[in-house]
N, C-alpha and C positions, 0 to 999 in steps of 0.2 A: 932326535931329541926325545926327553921322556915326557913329552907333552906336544898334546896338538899345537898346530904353526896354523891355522887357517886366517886370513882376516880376522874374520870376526872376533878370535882366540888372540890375537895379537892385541886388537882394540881395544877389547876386556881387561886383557892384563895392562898394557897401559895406563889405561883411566883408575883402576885400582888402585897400582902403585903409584903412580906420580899426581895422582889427578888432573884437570880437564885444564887447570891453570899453568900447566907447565908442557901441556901438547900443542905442537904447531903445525895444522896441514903442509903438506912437501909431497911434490911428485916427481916421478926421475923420468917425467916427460921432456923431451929432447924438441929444438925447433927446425932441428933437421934430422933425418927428411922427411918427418910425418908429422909436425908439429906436436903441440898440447894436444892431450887427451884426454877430454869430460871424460870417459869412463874410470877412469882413477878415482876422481874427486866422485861421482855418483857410488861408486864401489864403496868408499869410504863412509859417505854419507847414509845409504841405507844399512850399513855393518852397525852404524854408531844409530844410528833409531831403532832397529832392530833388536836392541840391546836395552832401549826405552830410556835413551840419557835424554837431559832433560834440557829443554833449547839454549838455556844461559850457557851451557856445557857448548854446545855446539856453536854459538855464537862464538867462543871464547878459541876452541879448537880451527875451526873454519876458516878466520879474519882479527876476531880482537886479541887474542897472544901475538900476535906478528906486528901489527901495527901499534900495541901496549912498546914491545921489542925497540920499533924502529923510530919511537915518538909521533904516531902520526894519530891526526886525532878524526875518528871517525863519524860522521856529519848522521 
């Protein structure tokens, strides 16, 4: 590629182009045979603060795009 691929470099570009309203956390964490793996979502999580995105961002990325999605209404 003519560009870095790192996390963080994916992240960036992401939120740029599409902004924080149209990202949905997704992991291709498998439930067998080693279950979910917090370290994706932590992975994730520090890329996108480290970046200094702003909490409504990360709210929005995290949990509220998915349940905005699925009509669920968050308490």
């Amino acid at each position: 590629m003519p560009y870095p691929l790192t996390l963080d470099d994916l992240i960036r570009k992401f939120y740029e182009t599409v902004g924080p309203e149209r990202i949905v956390y997704g992991s291709d964490s498998s439930w067998f045979p080693r279950g979910y793996s917090v370290r994706y979502l932590q992975d994730q999580i520090r890329a996108c603060r480290f970046m200094n995105m702003p909490h409504d961002a990360l709210q929005k990325i995290f949990g509220g795009n998915a349940a905005r999605l699925f009509g669920i209404t968050l308490g």
